[in-house]
DSSP file (Angstrom, degrees, kcal/mol; ACC not computed):
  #  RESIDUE AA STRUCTURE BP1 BP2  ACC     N-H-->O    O-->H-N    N-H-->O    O-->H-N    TCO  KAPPA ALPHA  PHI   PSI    X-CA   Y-CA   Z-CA
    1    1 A X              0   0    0      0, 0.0     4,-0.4     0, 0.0     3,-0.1   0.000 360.0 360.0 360.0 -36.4  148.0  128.0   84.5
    2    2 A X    >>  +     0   0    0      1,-0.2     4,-2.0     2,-0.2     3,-0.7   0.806 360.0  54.7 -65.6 -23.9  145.3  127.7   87.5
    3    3 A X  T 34 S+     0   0    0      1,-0.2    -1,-0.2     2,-0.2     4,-0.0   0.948 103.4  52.8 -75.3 -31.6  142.4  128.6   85.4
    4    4 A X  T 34 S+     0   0    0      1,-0.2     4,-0.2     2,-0.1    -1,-0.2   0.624 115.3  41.3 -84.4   0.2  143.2  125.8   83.0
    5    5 A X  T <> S+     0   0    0     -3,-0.7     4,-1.5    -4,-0.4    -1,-0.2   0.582 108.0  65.3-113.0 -17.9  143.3  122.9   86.2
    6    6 A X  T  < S+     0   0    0     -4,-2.0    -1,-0.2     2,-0.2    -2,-0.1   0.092  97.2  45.4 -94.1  53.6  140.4  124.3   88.0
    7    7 A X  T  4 S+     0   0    0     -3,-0.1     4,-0.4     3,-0.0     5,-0.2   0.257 120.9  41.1-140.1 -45.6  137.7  123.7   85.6
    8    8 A X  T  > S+     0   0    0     -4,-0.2     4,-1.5     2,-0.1    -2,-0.2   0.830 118.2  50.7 -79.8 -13.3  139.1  119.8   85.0
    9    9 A X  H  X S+     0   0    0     -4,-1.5     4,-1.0     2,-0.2     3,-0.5   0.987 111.1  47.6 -63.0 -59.9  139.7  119.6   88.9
   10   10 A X  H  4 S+     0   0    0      1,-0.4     4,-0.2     2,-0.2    -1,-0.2   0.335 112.7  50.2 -97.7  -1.1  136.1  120.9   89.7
   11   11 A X  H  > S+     0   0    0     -4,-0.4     4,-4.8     2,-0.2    -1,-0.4   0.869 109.8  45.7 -92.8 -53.6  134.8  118.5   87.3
   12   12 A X  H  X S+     0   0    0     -4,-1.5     4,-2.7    -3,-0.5    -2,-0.2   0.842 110.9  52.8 -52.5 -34.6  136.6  115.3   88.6
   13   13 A X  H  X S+     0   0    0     -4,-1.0     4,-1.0     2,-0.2    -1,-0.2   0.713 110.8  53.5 -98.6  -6.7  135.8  116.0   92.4
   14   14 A X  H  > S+     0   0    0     -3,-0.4     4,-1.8    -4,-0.2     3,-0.4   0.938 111.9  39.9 -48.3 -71.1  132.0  116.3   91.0
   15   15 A X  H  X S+     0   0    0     -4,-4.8     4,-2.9     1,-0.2     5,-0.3   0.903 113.0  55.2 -45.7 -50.1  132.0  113.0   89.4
   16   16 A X  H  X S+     0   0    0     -4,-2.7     4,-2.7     1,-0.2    -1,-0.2   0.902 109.2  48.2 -30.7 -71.8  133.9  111.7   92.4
   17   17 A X  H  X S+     0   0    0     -4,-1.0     4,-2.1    -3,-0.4    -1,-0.2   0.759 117.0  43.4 -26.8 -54.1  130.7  113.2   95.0
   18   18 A X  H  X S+     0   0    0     -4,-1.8     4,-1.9     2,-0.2    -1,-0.2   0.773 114.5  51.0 -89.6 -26.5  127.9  111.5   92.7
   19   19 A X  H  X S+     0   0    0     -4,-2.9     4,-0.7    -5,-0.3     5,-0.2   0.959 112.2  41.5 -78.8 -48.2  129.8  108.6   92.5
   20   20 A X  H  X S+     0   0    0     -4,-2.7     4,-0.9    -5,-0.3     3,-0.5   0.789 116.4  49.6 -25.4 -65.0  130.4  108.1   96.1
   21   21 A X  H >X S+     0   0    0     -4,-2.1     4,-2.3     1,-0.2     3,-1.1   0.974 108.7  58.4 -65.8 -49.1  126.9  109.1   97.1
   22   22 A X  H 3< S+     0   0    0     -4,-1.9    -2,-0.3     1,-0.3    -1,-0.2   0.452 107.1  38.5 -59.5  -2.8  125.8  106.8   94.6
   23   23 A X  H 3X S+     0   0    0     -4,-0.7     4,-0.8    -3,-0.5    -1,-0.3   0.543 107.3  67.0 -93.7 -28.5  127.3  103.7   95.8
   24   24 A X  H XX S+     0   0    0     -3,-1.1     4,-0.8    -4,-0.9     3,-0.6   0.950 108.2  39.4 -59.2 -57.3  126.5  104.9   99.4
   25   25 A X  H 3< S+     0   0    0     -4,-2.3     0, 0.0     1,-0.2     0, 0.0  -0.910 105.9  73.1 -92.6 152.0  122.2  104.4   98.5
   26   26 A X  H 3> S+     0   0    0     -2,-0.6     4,-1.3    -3,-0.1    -1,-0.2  -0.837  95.3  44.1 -82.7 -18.0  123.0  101.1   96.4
   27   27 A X  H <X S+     0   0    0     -4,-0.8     4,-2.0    -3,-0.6    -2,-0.1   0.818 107.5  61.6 -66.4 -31.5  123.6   98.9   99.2
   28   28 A X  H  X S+     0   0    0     -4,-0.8     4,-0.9     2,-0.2    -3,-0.1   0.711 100.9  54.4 -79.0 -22.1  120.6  100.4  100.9
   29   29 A X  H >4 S+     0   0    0      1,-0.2     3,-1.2     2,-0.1    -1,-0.2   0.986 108.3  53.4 -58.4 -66.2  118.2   99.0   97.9
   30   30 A X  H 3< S+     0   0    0     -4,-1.3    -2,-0.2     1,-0.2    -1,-0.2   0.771  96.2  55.7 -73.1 -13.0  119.4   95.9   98.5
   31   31 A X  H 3< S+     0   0    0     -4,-2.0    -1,-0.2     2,-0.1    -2,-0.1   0.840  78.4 123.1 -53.5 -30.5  118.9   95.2  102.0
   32   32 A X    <<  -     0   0    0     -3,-1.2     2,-1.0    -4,-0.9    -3,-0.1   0.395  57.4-147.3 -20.8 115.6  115.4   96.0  101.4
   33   33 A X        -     0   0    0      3,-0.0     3,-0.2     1,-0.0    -1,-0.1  -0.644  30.4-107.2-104.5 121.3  113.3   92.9  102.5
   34   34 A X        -     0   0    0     -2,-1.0     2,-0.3     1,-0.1    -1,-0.0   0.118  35.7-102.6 -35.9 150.3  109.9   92.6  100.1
   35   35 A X        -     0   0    0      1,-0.0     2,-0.4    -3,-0.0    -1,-0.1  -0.533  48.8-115.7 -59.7 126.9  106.9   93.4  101.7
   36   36 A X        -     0   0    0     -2,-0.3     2,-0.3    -3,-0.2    -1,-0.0  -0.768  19.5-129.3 -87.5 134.2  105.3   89.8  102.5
   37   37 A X        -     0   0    0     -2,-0.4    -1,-0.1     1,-0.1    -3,-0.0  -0.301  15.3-135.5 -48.5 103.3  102.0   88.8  100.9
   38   38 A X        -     0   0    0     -2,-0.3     2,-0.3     1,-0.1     3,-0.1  -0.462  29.9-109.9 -69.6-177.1   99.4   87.5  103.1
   39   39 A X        -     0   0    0      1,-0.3     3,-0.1    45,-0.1    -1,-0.1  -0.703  44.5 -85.2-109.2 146.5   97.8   84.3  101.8
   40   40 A X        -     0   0    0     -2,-0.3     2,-0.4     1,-0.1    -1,-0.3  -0.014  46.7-126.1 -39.8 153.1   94.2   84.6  100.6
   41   41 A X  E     -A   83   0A   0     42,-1.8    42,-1.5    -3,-0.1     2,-0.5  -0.805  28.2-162.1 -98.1 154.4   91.8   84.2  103.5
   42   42 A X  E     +A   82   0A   0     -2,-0.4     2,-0.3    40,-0.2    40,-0.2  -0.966  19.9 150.1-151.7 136.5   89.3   81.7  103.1
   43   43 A X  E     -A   81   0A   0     38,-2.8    38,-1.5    -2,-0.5     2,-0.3  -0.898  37.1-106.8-144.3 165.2   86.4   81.1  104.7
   44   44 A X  E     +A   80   0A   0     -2,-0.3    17,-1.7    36,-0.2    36,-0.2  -0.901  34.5 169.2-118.1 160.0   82.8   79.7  104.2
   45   45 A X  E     -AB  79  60A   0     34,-3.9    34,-1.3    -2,-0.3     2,-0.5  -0.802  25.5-122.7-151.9-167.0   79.4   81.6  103.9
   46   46 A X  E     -AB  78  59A   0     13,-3.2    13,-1.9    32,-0.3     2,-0.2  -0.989  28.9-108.1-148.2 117.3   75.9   81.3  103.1
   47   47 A X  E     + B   0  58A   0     30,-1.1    29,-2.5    -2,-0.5    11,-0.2  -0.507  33.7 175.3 -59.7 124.2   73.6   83.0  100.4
   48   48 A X  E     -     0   0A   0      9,-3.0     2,-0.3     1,-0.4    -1,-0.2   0.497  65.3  -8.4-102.0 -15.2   71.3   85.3  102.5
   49   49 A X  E     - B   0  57A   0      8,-1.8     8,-1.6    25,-0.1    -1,-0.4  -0.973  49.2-159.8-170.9 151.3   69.5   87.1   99.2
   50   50 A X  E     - B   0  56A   0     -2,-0.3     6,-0.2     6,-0.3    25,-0.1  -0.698  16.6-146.2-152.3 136.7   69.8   87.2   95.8
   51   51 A X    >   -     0   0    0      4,-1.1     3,-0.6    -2,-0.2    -2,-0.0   0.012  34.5 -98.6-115.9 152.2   68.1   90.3   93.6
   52   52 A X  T 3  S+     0   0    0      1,-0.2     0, 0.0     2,-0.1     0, 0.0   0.855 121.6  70.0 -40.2 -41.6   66.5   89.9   89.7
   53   53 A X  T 3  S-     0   0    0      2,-0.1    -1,-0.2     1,-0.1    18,-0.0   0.405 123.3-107.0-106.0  10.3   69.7   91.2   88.5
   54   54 A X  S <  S+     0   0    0     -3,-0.6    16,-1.6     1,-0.2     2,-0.7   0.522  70.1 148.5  86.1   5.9   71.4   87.9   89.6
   55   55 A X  E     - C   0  69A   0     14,-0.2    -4,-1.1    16,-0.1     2,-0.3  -0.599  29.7-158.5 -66.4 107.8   73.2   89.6   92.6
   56   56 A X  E     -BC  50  68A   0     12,-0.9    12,-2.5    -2,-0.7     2,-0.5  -0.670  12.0-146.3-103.5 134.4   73.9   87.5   95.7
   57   57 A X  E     -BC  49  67A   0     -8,-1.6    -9,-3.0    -2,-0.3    -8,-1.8  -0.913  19.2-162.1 -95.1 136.9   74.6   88.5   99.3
   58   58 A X  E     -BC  47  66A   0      8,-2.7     8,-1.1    -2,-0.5     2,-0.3  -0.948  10.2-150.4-116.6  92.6   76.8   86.3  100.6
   59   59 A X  E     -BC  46  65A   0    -13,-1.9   -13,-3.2    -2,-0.4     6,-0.2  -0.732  22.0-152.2 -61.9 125.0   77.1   86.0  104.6
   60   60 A X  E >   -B   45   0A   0      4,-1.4     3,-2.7    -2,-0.3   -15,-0.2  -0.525  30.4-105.6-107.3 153.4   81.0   84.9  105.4
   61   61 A X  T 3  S+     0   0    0    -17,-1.7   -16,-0.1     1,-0.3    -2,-0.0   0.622 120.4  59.5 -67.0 -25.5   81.8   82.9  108.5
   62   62 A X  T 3  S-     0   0    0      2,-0.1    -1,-0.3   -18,-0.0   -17,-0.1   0.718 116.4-110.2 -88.6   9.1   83.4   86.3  110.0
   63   63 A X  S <  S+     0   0    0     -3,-2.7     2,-0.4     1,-0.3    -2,-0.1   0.580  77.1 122.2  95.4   7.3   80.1   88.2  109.7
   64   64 A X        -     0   0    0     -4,-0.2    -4,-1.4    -6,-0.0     2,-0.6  -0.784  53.1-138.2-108.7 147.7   80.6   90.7  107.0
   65   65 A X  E     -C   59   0A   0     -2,-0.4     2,-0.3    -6,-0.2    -6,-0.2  -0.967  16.4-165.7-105.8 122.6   77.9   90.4  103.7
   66   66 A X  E     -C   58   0A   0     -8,-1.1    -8,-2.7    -2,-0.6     2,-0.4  -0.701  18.3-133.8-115.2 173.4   79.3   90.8  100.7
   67   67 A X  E     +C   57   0A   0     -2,-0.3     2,-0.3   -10,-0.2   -10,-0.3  -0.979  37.4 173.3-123.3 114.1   77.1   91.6   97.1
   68   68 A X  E     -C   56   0A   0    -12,-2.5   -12,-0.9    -2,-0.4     2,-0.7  -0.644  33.5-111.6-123.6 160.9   78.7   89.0   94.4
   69   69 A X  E     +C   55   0A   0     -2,-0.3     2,-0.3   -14,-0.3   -14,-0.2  -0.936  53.4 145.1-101.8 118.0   77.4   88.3   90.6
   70   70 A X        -     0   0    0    -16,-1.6     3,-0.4    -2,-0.7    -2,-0.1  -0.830  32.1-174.0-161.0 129.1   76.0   85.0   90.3
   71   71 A X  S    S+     0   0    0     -2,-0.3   -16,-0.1     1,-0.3   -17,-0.1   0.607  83.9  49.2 -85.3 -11.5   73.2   83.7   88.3
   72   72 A X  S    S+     0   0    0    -18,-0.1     2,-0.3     2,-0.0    -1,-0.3  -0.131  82.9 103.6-131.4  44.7   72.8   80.3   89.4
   73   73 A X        -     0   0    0     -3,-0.4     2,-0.2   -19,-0.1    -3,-0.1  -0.834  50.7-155.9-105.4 146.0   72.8   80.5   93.7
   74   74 A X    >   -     0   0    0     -2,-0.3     3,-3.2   -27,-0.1   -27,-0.3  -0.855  37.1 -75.8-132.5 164.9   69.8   80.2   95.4
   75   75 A X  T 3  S+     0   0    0      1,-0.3   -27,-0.2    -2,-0.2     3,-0.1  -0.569 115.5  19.4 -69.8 121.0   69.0   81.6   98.9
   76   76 A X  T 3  S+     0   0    0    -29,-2.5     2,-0.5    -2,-0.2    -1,-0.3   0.247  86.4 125.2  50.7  31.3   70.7   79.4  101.3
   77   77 A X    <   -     0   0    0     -3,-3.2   -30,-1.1   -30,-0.1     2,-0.6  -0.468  52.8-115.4 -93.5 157.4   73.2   77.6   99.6
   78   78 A X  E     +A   46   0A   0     -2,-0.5    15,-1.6   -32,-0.2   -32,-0.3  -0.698  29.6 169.3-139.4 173.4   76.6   77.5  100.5
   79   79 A X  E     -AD  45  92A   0    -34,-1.3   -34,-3.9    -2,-0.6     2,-0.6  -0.687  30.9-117.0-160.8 152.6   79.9   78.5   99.2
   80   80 A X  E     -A   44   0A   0     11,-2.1     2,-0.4    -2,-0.2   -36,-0.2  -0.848  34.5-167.3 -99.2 104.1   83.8   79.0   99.9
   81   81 A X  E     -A   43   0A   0    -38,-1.5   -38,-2.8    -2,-0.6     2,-0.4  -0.705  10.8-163.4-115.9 166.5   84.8   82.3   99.6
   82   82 A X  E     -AE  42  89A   0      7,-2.2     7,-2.5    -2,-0.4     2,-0.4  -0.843   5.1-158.9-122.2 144.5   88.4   83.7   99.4
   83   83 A X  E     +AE  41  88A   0    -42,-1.5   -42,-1.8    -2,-0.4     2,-0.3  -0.770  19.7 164.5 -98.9 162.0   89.3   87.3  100.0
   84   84 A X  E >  S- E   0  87A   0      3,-2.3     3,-4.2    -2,-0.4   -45,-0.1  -0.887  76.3  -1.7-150.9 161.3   93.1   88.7   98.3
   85   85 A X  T 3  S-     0   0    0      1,-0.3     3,-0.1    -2,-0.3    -2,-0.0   0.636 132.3 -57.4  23.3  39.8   93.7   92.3   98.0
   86   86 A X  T 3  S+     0   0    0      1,-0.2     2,-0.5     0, 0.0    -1,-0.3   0.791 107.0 116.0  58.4  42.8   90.4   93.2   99.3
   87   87 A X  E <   -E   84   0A   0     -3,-4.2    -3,-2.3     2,-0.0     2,-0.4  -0.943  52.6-145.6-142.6 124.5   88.3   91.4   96.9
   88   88 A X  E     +E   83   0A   0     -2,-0.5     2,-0.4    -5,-0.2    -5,-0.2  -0.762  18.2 177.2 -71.5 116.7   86.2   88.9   97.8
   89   89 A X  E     -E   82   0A   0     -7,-2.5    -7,-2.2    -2,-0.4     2,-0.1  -0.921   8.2-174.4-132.2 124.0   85.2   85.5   95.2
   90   90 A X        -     0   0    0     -2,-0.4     2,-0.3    -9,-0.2    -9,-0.2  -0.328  10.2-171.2 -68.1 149.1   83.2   82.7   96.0
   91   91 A X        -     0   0    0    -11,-0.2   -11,-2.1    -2,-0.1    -2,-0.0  -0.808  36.5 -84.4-161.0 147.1   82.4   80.0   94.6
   92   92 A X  B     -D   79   0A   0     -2,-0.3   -13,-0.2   -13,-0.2     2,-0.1  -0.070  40.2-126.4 -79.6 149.7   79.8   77.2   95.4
   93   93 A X              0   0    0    -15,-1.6    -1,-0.1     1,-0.1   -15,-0.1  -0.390 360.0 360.0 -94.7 152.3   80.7   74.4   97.8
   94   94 A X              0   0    0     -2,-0.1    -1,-0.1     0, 0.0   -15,-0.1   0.562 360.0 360.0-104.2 360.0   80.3   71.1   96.8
């Protein structure tokens, strides 16, 4: 008579266990608070160079040169550029 209740027992106090833990980690998902997004940076900068191949270096207001594609900048014009996920795009200021 025991063999035939431990097999349905051992089954129920499994389900029980997985069910249990699982309600245990589903509160802890939601508390989660999203990661926050910074906002593009934006800054202005000044075409230092531009190459044959239409490639501009762009000096930005903090000091870093960045290398952009553009065909139609000329060597000291100047432009607003915005970085987001660690890519910089420019475009020229009017």
């Amino acid at each position: 008579m025991i063999r035939h209740i431990v097999k349905p027992l051992t089954m129920a106090v499994a389900v029980v266990a997985l069910v249990s833990s699982l309600a245990q980690a589903a509160p802890d998902e939601m508390q989660k608070t999203p990661t926050p997004v910074a906002p593009p940076a934006s800054m202005s900068g000044t075409v230092t160079a531009v190459d044959t191949h239409g490639t501009a270096t762009v000096r930005t207001a903090d000091g870093k040169n960045h290398k952009l594609k553009h065909h139609s900048w000329q060597v000291g014009d100047k432009v607003e550029c915005t970085t987001m996920s660690g890519k910089t795009s420019c475009t020229k200021a009017s």
